[in-house]
N, C-alpha and C positions, 0 to 999 in steps of 0.2 A: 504494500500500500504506500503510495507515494503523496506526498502536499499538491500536488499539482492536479491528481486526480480526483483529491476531496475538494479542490476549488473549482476543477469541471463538474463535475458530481452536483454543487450548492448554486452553480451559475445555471445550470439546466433545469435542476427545480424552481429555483427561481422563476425562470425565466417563462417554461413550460412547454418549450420550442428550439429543437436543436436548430435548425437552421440560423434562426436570430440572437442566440446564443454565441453559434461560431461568430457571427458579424461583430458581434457586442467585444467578442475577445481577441478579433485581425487573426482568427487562424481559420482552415476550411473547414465546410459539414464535415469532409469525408476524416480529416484530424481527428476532431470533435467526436465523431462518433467510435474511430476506433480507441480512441480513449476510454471512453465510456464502458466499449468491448469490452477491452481487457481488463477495465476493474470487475465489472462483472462476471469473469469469467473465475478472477482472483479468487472472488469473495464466492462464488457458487451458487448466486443467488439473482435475479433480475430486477435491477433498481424501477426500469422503465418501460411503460408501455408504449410503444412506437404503433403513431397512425397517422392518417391523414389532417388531423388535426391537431398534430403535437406531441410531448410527449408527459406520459400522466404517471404521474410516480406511484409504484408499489408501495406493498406494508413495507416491502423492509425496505425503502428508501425512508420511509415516514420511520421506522424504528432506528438508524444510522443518521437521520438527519440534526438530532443535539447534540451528537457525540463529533460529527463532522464538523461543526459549525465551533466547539468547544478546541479541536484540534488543531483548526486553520488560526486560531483566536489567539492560541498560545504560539504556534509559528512566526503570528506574523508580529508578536510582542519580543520572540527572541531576536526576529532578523530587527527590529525597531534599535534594539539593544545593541545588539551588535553595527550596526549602522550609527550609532552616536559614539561608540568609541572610537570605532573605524574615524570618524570625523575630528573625533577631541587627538587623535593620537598624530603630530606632524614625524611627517619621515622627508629628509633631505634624500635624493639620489644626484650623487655627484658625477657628472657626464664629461669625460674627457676628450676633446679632438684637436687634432693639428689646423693653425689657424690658414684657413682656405679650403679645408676639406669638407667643413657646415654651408659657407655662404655660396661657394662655388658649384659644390655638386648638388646641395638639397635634397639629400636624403633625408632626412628627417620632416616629415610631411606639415607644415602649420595647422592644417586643419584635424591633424591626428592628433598632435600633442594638444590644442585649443580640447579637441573633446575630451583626451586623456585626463585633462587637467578639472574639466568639469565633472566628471567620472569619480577622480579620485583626490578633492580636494586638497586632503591631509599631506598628498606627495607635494614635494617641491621639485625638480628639476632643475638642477643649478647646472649650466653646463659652463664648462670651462675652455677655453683656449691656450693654445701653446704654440712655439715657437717653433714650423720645422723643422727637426731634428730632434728633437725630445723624445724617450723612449717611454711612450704610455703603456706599455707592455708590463713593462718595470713601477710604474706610479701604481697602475692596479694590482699588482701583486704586494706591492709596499702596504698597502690599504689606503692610497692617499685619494682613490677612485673608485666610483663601483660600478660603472659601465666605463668605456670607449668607443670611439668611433675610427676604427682604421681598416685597412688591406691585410695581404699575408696570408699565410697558409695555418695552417692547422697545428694548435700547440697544444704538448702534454700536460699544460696546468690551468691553460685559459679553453671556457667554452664561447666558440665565437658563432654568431647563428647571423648569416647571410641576408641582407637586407635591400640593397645593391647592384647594381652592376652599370660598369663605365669604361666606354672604348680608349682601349691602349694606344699611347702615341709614342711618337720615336723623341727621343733628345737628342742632338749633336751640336756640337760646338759651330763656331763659325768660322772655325780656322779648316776645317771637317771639308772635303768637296764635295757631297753631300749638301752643303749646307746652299747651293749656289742652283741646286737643282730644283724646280716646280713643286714635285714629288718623287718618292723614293718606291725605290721596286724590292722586292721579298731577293732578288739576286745582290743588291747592290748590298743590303743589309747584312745580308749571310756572309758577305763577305769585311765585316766590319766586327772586332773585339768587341763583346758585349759587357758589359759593366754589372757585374751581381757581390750585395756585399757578402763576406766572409761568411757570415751567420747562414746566409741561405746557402753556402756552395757545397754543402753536404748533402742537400735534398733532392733529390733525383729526380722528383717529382715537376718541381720547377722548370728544372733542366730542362726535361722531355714535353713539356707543354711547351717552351721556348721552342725548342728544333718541331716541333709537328707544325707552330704555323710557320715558319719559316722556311722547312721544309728542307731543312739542311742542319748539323751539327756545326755553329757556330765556336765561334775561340770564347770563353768565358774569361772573363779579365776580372778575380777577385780585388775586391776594397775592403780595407777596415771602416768600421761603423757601422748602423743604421742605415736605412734607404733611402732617408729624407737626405743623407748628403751625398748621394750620388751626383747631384747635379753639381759637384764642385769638382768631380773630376770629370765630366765632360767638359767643363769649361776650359780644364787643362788641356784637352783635345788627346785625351786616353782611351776611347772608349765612347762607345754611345749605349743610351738608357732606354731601358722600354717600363715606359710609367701609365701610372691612367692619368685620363687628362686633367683632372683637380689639382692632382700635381703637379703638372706642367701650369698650369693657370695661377697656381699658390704661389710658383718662384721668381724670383729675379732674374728675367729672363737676357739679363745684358751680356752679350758672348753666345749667346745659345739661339739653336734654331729648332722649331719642332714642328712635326709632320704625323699627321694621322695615319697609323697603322696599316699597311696595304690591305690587309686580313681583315675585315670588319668583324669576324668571327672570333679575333682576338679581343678579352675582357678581361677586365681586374674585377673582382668581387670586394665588395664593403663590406663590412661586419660592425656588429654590436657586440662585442666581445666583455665578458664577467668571469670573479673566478670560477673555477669549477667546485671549489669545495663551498660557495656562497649559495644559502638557502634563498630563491626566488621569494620575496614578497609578490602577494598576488598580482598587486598594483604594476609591479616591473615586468612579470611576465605577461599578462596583459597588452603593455607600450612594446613589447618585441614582437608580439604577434599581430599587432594592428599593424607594424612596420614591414615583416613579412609579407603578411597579405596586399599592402598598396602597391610592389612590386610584381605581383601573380600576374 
């Protein structure tokens, strides 16, 4: 026996007419009724007489209808309850992104976070900005964050859940001949050192997503640091970057020349990234799943 089906159950005697019933509650007769089925089917007994003129409650609809009405009474005092601490109780969630990667790609939907925040008043949403180059990797495992907003691949301590996606572009310097060209071809790139830092040059995963759209095994040209500073050693004309465009759009692009991906089929994925041993308050997994879904 569910809440839901003593409230279709008290909406129907009420009402006296499943049809006007379902209208009254935006779901359909054919919902409506199989609801009603299956309680009756529960309990063993037939609430209702179904005819052309409505439907007319049995004795044991009349002998269940105090005890229904008692049951819904106390439900809807505990959710009353629970919805005023819910409201008394404020929770910060501290959002972390690199600055260009919020105002530039707009992942984060306005009209989702406006409802999220009507939804769940008690949250706050504090989001912060940082300086390209910053490892938010590292501030959310510090505790100094409890979401971010970045790229990357798949990490053993962070669960990052896909919200995203944003076509890859090339970086090159301008000293680069490359850089003197319209647009670039999947041959001229293959044949250019690609630029991955140290941290990713273990991962083979990478790797092989790089050569499938290229279409060639590339020279891989490691760097010390973070990804965010790639673009300082293209500038030195080391090497070229294959970024997503927010990235290319966040930097200072003086020295540097960039070109959209030949591949269109080439993509970075964004993430919402939290720890893994971090218990979701409902409120936060709620704003991830609204965020998934405006990408579908």
């Amino acid at each position: 026996m569910e809440i839901k089906q003593l409230r279709y159950f008290l909406a129907v005697y009420k009402c006296g007419n499943i049809t006007q019933t379902a209208e009254e509650l935006y779901i359909t007769q054919q919902t409506l009724s199989k609801q009603l089925k299956n309680f009756e089917e529960e309990l063993g007994v037939p609430l209702f007489t179904r005819s052309v003129h409505g439907a007319e409650p049995t004795k044991y609809a009349e002998k269940l209808l105090d005890s229904a009405r008692e049951i819904v009474r106390i439900a809807d005092n505990a959710l009353c309850r629970l919805d005023e601490m819910r409201r008394e109780q404020k929770i910060t969630i501290r959002l972390g992104l690199l600055h260009g990667d919020f105002n530039a790609h707009s992942a984060l939907d306005p009209k989702i976070l406006y409802e999220w925040e009507r939804a769940f008043p008690q949250m706050t949403l504090e989001i912060r900005e940082f300086i390209p180059g910053e490892d938010l990797e590292h501030r959310l495992l510090q505790g100094e964050l409890d979401l971010v907003y970045i790229g990357g691949e798949e990490s053993s301590e962070l669960q990052k859940v896909p919200i995203s996606t944003e076509p890859a572009y090339v970086l090159v310097s301008q000293d680069n001949f490359l850089a003197r060209a319209d647009h670039v071809t999947l041959e001229e790139l293959a044949s250019q050192p690609v630029l991955i830092p140290r941290a990713w040059a273990a991962n083979e995963r990478i790797k092989h997503r790089l050569e499938m759209h290229l279409g060639s095994t590339p020279h891989f040209l490691e760097f010390n640091g973070v990804f965010a500073q790639g673009a300082e050693y293209v500038r030195a004309n080391e090497g070229i970057l294959f970024a997503p465009r927010s990235y290319c759009l966040s930097r200072n692009l003086d020295g540097l020349v960039t070109f959209p991906f030949p591949d269109p089929a080439y993509t970075f994925h964004r993430y919402l990234a939290y720890r893994k041993d971090w218990h979701l308050p409902i409120p936060v997994k709620a704003f991830i799943k609204e965020h998934q879904q405006a990408i579908l």
